[in-house]
C-alpha positions as a Markdown table, in Angstrom:
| # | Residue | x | y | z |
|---|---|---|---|---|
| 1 | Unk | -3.6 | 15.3 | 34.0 |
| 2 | Unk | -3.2 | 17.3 | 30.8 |
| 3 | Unk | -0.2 | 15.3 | 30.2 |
| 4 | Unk | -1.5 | 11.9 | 30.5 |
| 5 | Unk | -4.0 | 12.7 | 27.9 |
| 6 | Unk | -2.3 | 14.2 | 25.6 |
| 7 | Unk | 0.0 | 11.3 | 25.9 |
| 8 | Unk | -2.4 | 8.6 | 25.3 |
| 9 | Unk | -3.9 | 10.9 | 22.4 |
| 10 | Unk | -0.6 | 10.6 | 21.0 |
| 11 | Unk | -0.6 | 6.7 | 21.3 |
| 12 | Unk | -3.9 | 6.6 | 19.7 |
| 13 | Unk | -3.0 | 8.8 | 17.0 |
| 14 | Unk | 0.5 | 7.0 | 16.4 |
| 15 | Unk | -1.6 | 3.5 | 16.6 |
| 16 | Unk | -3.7 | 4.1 | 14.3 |
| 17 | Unk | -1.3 | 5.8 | 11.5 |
| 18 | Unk | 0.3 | 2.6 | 11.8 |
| 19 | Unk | -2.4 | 0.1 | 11.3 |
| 20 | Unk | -3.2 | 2.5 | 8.4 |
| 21 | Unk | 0.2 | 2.1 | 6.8 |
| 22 | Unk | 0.2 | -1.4 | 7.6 |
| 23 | Unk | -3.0 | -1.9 | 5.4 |
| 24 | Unk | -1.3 | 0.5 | 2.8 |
| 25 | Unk | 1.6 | -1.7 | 2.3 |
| 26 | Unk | -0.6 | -5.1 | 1.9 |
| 27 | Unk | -1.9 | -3.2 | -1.0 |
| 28 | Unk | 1.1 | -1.8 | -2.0 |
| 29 | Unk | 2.4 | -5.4 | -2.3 |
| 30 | Unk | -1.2 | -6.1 | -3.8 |
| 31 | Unk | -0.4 | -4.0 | -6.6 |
| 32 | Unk | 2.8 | -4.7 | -7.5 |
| 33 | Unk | 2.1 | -8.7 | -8.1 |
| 34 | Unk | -0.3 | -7.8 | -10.5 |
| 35 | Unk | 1.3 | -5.6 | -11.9 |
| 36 | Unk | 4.7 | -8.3 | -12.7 |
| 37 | Unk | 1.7 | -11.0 | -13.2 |
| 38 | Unk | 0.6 | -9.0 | -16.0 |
| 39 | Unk | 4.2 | -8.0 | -17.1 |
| 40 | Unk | 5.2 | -12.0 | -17.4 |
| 41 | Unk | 1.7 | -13.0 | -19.3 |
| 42 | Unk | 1.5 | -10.4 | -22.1 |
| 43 | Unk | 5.4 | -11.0 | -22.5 |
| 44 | Unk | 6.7 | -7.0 | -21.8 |
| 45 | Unk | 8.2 | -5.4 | -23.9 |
| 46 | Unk | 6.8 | -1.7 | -25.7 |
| 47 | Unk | 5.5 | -3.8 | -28.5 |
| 48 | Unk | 3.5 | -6.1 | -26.6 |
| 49 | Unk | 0.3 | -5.9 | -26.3 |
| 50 | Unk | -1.2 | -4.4 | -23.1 |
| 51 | Unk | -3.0 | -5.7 | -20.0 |
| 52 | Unk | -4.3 | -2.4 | -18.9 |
| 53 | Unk | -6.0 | 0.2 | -20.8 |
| 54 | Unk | -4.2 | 3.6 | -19.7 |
């Protein structure tokens, strides 16, 4: 019995780790057009001006 649920703990836990890294890469991939979108518009370069205030 202690088996079984620590087995099906382990699906759950391993389920949901990777719905959560799922999500993180749609953001991941979120980021990263905006950041070339940004990159192509303001032209690149160190001289250009910037999109982003940092």
């Amino acid at each position: 019995m202690l088996v079984l649920v620590l087995v099906l703990l382990l699906a759950l836990v391993l389920g949901g780790a990777g719905f959560a890294i799922h999500i993180l890469w749609w953001i991941a991939l979120a980021v990263l057009v905006l950041w070339v979108l940004g990159f192509a518009f303001t032209g690149g370069g160190a001289g250009g001006r910037r999109w982003y205030r940092w």
